[in-house]
Structures are given as C-alpha cells and as structure tokens.
C-alpha positions as semicolon CSV with decimal commas, in nm:
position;residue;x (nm);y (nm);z (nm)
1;X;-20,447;2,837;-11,601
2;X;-20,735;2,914;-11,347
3;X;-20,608;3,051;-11,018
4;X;-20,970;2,832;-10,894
5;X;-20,733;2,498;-10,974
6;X;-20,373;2,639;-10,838
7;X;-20,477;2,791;-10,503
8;X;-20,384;2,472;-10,299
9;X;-20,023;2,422;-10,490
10;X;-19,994;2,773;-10,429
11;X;-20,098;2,764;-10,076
12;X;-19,925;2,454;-10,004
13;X;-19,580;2,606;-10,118
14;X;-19,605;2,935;-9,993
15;X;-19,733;2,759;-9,628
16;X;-19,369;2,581;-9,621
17;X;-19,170;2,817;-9,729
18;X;-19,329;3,094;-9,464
19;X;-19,232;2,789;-9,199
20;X;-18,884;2,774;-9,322
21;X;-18,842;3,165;-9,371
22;X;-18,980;3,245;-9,008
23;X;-18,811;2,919;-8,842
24;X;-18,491;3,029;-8,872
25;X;-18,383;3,158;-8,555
26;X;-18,548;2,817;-8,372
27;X;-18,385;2,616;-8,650
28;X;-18,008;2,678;-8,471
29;X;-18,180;2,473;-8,182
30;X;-18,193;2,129;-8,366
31;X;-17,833;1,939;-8,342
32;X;-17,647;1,673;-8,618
33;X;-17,774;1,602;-8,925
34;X;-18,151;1,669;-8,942
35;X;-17,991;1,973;-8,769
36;X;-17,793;2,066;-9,049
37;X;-18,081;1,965;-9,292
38;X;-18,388;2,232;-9,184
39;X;-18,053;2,482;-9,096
40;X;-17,979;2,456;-9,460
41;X;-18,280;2,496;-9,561
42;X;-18,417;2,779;-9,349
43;X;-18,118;2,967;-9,460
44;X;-18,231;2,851;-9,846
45;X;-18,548;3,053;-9,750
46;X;-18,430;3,297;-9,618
47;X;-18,107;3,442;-9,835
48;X;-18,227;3,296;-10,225
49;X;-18,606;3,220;-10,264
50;X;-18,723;3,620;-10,237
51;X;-18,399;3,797;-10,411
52;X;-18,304;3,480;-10,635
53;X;-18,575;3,253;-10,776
54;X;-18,855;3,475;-10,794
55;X;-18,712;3,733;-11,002
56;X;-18,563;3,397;-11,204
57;X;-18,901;3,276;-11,213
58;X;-19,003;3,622;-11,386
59;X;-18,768;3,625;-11,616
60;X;-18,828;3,254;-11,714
61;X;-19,193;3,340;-11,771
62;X;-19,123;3,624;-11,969
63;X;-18,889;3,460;-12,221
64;X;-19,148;3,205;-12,278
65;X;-19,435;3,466;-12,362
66;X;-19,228;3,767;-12,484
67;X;-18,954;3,653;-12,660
68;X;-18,977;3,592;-13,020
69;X;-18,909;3,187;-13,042
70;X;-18,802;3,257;-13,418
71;X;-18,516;3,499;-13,242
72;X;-18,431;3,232;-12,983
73;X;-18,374;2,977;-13,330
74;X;-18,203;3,218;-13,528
75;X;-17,939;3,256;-13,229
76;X;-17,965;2,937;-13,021
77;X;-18,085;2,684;-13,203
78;X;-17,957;2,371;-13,319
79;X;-17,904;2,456;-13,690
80;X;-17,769;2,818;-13,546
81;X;-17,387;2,971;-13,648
82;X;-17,193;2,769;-13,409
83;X;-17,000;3,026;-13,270
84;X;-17,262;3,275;-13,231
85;X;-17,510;3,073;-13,047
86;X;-17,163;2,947;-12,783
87;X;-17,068;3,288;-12,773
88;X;-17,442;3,436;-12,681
89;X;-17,503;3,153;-12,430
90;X;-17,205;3,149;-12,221
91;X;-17,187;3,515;-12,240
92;X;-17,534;3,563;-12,123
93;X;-17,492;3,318;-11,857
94;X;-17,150;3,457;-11,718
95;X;-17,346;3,849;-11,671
96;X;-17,586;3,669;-11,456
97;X;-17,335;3,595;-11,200
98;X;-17,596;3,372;-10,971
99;X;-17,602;3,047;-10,818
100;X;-17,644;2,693;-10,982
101;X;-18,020;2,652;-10,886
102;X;-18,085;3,043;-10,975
103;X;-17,998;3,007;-11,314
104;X;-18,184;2,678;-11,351
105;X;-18,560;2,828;-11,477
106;X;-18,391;3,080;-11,708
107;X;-18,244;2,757;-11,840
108;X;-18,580;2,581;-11,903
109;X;-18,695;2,926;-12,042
110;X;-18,453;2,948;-12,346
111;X;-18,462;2,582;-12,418
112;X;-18,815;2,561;-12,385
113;X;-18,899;2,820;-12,671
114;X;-18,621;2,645;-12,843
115;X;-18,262;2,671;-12,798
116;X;-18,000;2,392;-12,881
117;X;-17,924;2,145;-12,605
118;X;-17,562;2,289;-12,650
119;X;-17,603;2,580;-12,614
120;X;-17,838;2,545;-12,340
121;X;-17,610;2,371;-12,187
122;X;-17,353;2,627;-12,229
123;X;-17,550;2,890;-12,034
124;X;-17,666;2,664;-11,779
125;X;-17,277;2,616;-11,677
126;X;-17,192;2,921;-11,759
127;X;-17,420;3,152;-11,549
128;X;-17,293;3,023;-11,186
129;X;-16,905;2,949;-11,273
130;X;-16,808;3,172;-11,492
131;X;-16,887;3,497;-11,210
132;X;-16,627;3,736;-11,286
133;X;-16,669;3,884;-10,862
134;X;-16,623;3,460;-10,737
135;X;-16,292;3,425;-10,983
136;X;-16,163;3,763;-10,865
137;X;-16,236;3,657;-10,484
138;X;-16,055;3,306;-10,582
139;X;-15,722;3,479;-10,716
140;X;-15,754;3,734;-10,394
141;X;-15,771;3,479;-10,122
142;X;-15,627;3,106;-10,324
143;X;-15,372;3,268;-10,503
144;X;-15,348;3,391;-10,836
145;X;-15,315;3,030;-11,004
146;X;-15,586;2,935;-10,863
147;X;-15,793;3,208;-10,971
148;X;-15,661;3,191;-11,360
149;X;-15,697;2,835;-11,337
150;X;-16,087;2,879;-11,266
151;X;-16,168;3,121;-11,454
152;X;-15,987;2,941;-11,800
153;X;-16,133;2,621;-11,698
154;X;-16,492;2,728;-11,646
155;X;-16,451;2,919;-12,003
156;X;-16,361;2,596;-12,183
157;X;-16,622;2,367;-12,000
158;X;-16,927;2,572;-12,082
159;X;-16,780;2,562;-12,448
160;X;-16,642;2,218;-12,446
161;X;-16,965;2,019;-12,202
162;X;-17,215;2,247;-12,453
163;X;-17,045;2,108;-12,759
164;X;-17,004;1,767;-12,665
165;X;-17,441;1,736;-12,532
166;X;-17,512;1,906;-12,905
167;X;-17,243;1,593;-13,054
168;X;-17,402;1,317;-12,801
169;X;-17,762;1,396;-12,929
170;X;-17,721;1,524;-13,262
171;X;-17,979;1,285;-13,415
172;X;-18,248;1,462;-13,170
173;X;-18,182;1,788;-13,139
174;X;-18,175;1,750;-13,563
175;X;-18,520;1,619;-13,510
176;X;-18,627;1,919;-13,251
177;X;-18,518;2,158;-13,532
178;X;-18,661;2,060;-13,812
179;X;-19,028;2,002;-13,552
180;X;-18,905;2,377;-13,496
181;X;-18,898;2,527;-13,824
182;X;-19,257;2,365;-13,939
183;X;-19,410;2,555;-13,639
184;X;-19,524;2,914;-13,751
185;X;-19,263;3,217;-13,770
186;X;-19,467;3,385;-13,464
187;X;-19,341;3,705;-13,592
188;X;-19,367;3,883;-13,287
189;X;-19,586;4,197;-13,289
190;X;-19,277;4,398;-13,135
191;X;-18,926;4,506;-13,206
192;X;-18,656;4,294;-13,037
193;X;-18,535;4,557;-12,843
194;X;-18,862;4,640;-12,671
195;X;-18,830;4,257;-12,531
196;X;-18,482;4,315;-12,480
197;X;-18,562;4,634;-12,234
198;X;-18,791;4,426;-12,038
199;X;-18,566;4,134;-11,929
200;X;-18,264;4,314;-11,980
201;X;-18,418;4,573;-11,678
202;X;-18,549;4,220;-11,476
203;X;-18,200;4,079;-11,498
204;X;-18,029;4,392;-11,382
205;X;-18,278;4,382;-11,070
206;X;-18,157;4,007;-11,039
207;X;-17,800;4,065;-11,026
208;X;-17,809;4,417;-10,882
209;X;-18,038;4,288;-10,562
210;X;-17,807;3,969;-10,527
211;X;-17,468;4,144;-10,542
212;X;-17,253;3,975;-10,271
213;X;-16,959;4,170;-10,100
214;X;-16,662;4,091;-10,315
215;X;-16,481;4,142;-9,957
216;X;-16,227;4,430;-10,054
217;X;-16,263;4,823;-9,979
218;X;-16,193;4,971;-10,268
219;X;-16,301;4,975;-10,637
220;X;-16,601;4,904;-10,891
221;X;-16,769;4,577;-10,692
222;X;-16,701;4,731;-10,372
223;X;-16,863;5,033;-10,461
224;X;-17,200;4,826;-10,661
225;X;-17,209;4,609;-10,318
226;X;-17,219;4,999;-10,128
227;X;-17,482;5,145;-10,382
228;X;-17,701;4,779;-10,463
229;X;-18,027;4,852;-10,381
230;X;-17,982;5,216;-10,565
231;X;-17,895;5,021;-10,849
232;X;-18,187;4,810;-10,743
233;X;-18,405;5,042;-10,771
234;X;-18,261;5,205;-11,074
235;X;-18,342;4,895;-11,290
236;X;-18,686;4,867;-11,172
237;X;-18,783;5,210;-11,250
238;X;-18,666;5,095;-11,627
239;X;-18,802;4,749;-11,573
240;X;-19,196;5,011;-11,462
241;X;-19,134;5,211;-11,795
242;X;-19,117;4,887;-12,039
243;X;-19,415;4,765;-11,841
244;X;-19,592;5,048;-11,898
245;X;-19,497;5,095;-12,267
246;X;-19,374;4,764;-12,402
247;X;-19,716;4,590;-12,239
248;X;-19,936;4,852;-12,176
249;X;-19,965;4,837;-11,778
250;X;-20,127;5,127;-11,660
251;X;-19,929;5,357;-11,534
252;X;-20,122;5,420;-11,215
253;X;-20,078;5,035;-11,123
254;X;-19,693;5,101;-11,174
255;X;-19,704;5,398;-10,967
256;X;-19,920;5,221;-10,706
257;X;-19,665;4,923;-10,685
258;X;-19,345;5,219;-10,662
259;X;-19,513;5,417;-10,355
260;X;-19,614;5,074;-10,166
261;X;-19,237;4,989;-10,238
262;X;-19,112;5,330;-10,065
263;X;-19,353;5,298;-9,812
264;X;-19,251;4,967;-9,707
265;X;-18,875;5,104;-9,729
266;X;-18,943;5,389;-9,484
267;X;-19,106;5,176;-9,254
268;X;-18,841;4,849;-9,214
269;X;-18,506;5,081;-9,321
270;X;-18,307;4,810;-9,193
271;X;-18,453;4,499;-9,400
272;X;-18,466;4,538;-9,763
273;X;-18,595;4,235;-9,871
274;X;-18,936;4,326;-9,698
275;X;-18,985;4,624;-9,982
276;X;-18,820;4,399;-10,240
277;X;-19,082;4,108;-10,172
278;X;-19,345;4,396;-10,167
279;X;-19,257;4,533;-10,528
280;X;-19,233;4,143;-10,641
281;X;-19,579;4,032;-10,520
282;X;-19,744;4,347;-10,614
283;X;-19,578;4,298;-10,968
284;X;-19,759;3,928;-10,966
285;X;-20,064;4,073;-10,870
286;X;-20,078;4,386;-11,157
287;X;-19,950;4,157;-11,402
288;X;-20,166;3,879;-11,294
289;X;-20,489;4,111;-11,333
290;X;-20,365;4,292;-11,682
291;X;-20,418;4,124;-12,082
292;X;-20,412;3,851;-12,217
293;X;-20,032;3,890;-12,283
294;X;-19,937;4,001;-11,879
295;X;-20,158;3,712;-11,753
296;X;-19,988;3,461;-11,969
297;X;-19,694;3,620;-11,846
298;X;-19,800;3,556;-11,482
299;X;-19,919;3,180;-11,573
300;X;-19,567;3,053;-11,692
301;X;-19,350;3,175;-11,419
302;X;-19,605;3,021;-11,171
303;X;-19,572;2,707;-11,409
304;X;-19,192;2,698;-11,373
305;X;-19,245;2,796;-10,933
306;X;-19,486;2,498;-10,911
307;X;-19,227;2,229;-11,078
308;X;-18,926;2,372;-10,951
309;X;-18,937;2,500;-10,626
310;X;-19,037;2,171;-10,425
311;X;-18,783;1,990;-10,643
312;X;-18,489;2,258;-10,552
313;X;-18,632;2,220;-10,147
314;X;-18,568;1,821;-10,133
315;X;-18,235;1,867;-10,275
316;X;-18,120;2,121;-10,046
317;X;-18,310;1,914;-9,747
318;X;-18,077;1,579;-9,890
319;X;-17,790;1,780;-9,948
320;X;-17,796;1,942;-9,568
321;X;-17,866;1,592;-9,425
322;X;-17,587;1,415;-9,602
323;X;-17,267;1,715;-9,631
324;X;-17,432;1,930;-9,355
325;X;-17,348;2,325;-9,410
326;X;-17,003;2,532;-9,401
327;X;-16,855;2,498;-9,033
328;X;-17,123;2,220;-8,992
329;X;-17,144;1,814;-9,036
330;X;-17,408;1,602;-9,213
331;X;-17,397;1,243;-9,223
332;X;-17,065;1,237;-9,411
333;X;-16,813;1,419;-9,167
334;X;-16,635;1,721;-9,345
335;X;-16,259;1,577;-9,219
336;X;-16,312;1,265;-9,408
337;X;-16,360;1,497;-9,714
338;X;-16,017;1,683;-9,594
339;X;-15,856;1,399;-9,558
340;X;-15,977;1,217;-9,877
341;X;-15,877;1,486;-10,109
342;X;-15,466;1,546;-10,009
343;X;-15,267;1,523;-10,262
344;X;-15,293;1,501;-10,677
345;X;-15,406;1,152;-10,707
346;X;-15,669;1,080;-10,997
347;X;-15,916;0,937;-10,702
348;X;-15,851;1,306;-10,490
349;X;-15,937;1,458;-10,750
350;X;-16,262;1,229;-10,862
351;X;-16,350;1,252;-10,489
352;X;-16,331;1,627;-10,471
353;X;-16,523;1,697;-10,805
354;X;-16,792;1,440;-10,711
355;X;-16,853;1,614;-10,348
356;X;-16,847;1,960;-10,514
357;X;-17,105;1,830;-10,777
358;X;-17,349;1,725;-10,502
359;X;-17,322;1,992;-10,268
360;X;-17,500;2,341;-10,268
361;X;-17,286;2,625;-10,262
362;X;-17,453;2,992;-10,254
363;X;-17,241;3,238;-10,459
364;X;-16,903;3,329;-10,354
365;X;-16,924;3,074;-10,036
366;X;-16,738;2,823;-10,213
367;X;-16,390;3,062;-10,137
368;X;-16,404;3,040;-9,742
369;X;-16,518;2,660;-9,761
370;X;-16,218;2,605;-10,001
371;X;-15,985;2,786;-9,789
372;X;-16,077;2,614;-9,490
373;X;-16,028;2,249;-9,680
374;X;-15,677;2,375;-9,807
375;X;-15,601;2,455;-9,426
376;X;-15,644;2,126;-9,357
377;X;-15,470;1,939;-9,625
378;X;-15,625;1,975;-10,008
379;X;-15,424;1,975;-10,248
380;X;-15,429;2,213;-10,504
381;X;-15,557;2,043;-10,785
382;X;-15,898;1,894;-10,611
383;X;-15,920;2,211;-10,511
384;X;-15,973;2,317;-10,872
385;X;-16,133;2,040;-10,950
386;X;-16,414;2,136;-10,652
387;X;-16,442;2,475;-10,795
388;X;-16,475;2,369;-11,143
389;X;-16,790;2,137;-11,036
390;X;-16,895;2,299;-10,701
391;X;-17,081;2,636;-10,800
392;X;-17,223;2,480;-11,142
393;X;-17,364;2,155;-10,987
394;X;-17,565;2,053;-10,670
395;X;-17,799;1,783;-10,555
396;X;-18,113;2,023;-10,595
397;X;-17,953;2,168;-10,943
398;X;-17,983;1,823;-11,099
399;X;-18,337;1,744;-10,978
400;X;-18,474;2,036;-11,181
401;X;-18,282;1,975;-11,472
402;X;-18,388;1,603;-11,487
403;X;-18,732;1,727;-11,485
404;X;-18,656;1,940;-11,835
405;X;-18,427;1,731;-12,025
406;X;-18,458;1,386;-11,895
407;X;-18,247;1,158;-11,668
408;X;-18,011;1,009;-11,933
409;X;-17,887;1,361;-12,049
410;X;-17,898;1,519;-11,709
411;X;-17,697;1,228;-11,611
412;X;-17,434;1,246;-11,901
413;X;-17,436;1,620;-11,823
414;X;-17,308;1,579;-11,457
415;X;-17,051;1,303;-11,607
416;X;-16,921;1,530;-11,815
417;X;-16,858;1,779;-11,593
418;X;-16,738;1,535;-11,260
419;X;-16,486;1,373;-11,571
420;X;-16,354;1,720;-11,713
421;X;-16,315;1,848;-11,336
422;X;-16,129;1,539;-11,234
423;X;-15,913;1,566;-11,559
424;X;-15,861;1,925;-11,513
425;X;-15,744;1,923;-11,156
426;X;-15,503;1,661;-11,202
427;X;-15,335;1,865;-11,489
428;X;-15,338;2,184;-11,259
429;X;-15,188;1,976;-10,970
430;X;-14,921;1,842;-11,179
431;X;-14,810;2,145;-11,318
432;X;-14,831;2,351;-10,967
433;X;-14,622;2,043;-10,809
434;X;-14,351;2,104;-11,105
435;X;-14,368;2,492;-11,046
C-alpha cells in the first residue's frame, strides 16, 4: 500500500466523519426522520469511532501481521479440538465487552488469518452479548429473571449459532482447511506471548477507555468506571513497552507520543478523548514510519477502516431514518413497536427479535430502551427475545459482515439468531406466565 494511492479514501472519510463529529450540536436542529438519521449518526461520531473502532481497527491489523496464523489454526480452526476453539472464541469475545459493530474488524481479523466459521462466529456473538457489566445492569433494573435469562441464553447462542454455521458449511470450511494447511507453517520469528502482550495491552486500552457506568455506587465496575482512563493509561504504558521491545519502536518515538499525550491532557482536562485521539494518531503515524513489520501493521488496519467504516456509516444513517434513536421516532413510530410486542405470542416475539436485530444499540443502552418498552406494554418474553438479538445484531453490523463472509451466510447467520431469539423468548414468557 502507497499512502500516494489512499490519500483521497483517506481524505474523503476523515472529511465526513470531522462533519459528523463537529455537527453535532447543529444536528439537534433538524426534526423527524432525516432528523433522527444525521442525530444518530453525529452521535455515532462522536461516542464510538475515536474510543471504539480505531483501537478495533488496531487490533484487527495487528492480528493479521503479528499473530502466528499456524496459532490461530491450531486453536480456531476448522479441524481444531472442538471445545477448545468454542471455549477460546466465546471467551475472548465476552472480555471484550463492546458493541456489535466494535467487535466486527476483530472478527474479520481472526477469520481472515484463518479461524473456523464457527468459531468465528462464536466470538462475533459473543463479544457484544455476552458483557458481564450489560447482564448485571439487566438483573439490576429488569429483574433478576431477566438478567439470568440473558446471560444463559447469550452463552448457548454463541455456542449453539457457532456450531450450527461450522455444520451448515462443513463441506467449505473442510476445503478452507485443508487450502490452510498446504500454506507454509509461518513459524513466527517470536514467542506467543510477546504477540500476546501486544494485543492483550491494545485490548485492555479498548475496554478500559470504553467502560460505561454500570449505574451503581459501589463496588469493582463502579470503581473501573471512577479510575478508567488511569487504567487507560496503565495499559498503554504496557501496550509503549511491547512496542518498543516486541517491534523495536524506538523508544524516543514512544516517549514523544506519551508527553504529546500528557500535554494534550493538561491542556483540555475536561475532554479525554482529545488526548486519547492524540496518542491514537500519533501511534499511526510512528508505526506508519517504522519497518517493514510496523508499516504492514499500519497498512491492514487502514485496509479494514477503508471497507468498514463507510459500510458501518450507511447502516447507522438507514437504521436512524427508519427506528429513529432512544426517546426519538424514525419512519416506523416506536408505539407501534410497544404495541406490537404485548404479550407471548410467537409473532411478539418474531417482531421483537427482528426490530432488535436491525437496530443499533451502543453498549448498555439497550436496558433504559427496554425498560421504557416494558412501561408501555412488552411482555416479558420479547423482551428477552430483543436482548438476545438487539446488542449482537444491527443494520450496520450485517453490512460489514456480508462484505467478509458473503450474503448467503451472513444471511443464515441473522436467521439463526432472529429464529433462536424468537424461540427463546417464547419459552421464557411461558414459563414467567406459569411462575
């Protein structure tokens, strides 16, 4: 990649998103749906692109340059022990704790260097619904059956919606493993762990810089929510250290990109994600400028950015036009929803986990919504079913993953999940209406 070809992509995308970012408080101006479409996606801007996707984008990159794609076999792949690679993937995607379109290019990352469709799969659902702070919040302010309910559900799915893509396609991904295992070992020139401190440290700046109030005032996620950007800032002084001695940085250039950080912190004290965006595009710039290895680096996540982000942007722009945002309306009014989804019925139920699936919920926002639809009439069960598709799915989520695995298994994906949601809920309503 020659940054002589990619200026005008880059241009291009950075020149929206700085109108969307610094339109926000003009945005609340505009009325009804288009209204509700640039609101939605000024607040997109605004609260995920910076904190979320860019360190995703990162991360993406690096597993596609640094990890070992005979490691990512060994534990992911198709041929891998069964309950190793369904264990490691929905594990690794419930610590992540982030949104359904954050987790989407860490997705492409592992399956691109060669993880099963299952248990690809199995982390992409994983990652936004099975967040251990959103199920707490659910039991807090739904109840407690609701919040078991969720949390047991979204355990089985990844397991169960992983299992059955790897079943449906067995014929290919046996064809994408044996393609696999003729490729060369690429014995990687460094120990595991070495890769393992670098994204390990890039995913504790993800989830320590996107840490949402759990809304209580006592305990562990109250206090990380109190102490975030120390913890911020904790895992980028190890994420500076593997840079220096896992890829060779100089240290100077790490030191340069620290000092600009604390600068910028000293001088906007009340706005963190001004020093945050400084450390990340001074990070781009270092790494962009290092070896062969750090430039590489630089030239995937900038691949996944390019194909991603304006993908992710039309969704949310559909999604905002058509459901509107929380407290707003689209196109389709939000007490036709209400009313639509009272009851147990099989069709509530379909209703609820189809909405959920197309609309964009940001972490933990899908508790007030919920709460306010329950006020006015949903029944319990499509209200699991909603939080069993809501957080996992959206419109923009299933753009992006159309563009890595195709429309007919993106499509059988978002079945599965709509059908096991729908099934689910009804259960959950039958057996709270027996309670």
């Amino acid at each position: 990649m020659t940054w002589r070809t990619e200026w005008k992509a880059a241009a291009a995308i950075s020149g929206v998103f700085g109108i969307l970012y610094y339109y926000a408080p003009q945005a609340e101006r505009l009325t009804g749906p288009i209204g509700e479409a640039v609101g939605l996606a000024t607040w997109y801007a605004r609260e995920h692109v910076l904190l979320c996707l860019i360190p995703a984008f990162f991360i993406a990159g690096a597993i596609a340059v640094l990890l070992n794609q005979a490691t990512v076999m060994k534990y992911l792949g198709a041929d891998a022990n069964k309950a190793v690679s369904y264990g490691v993937a929905s594990v690794s995607g419930s610590i992540l704790a982030v949104c359904s379109c954050t987790v989407l290019p860490l997705f492409a990352g592992i399956y691109r260097v060669g993880a099963g469709l299952g248990p690809a799969v199995a982390f992409l659902y994983a990652g936004p619904a099975i967040n251990v702070l959103a199920i707490i919040l659910t039991a807090r302010v739904l109840g407690v059956e609701l919040g078991v309910a969720r949390a047991v559900g979204a355990i089985l799915f990844s397991l169960v919606i992983g299992g059955l893509m790897h079943f449906l396609y067995r014929k290919e991904e046996a064809d994408r493993a044996k393609t696999a295992m003729v490729l060369p070992d690429g014995e990687s020139a460094r120990p595991l762990w070495q890769s393992g401190w670098l994204m390990g440290a890039m995913v504790a700046v993800l989830v320590a810089a996107n840490w949402a109030d759990p809304g209580v005032g006592t305990g562990l996620f109250n206090w990380v929510g109190r102490n975030k950007w120390m913890l911020t800032s904790g895992a980028a002084v190890l994420l500076g250290l593997g840079l220096v001695y896992v890829i060779r940085i100089r240290a100077m250039s790490i030191l340069g990109i620290g000092l600009m950080t604390v600068l910028a912190a000293f001088v906007f004290p009340a706005d963190p994600v001004i020093p945050f965006s400084v450390a990340v595009v001074s990070l781009g710039i270092v790494i962009g400028t290092g070896g062969r290895e750090s430039r590489e680096w630089l030239s995937q996540s900038w691949g996944f950015a390019k194909k991603m982000l304006p993908l992710l942007f039309y969704g949310v722009l559909i999604a905002g036009l058509l459901l509107g945002r929380p407290g707003g309306e689209g196109l389709i009014p939000a007490e036709w929803v209400a009313q639509a989804v009272g009851g147990n019925s099989i069709s509530a139920n379909l209703l609820a986990s189809t909405a959920g699936a197309f609309m964009y919920f940001a972490t933990l926002t899908e508790v007030p919504i919920l709460q306010g639809l329950i006020a006015n009439g949903m029944g319990q069960g499509p209200a699991l079913a909603l939080l069993l598709a809501g957080p996992a799915l959206s419109l923009p989520n299933m753009l992006v993953i159309r563009s890595v695995i195709g429309t007919k298994k993106t499509a059988v994906f978002v079945a599965l999940v709509i059908a096991m949601a729908t099934v689910s809920g009804t259960i959950f309503g039958i057996i709270v209406e027996r309670i």
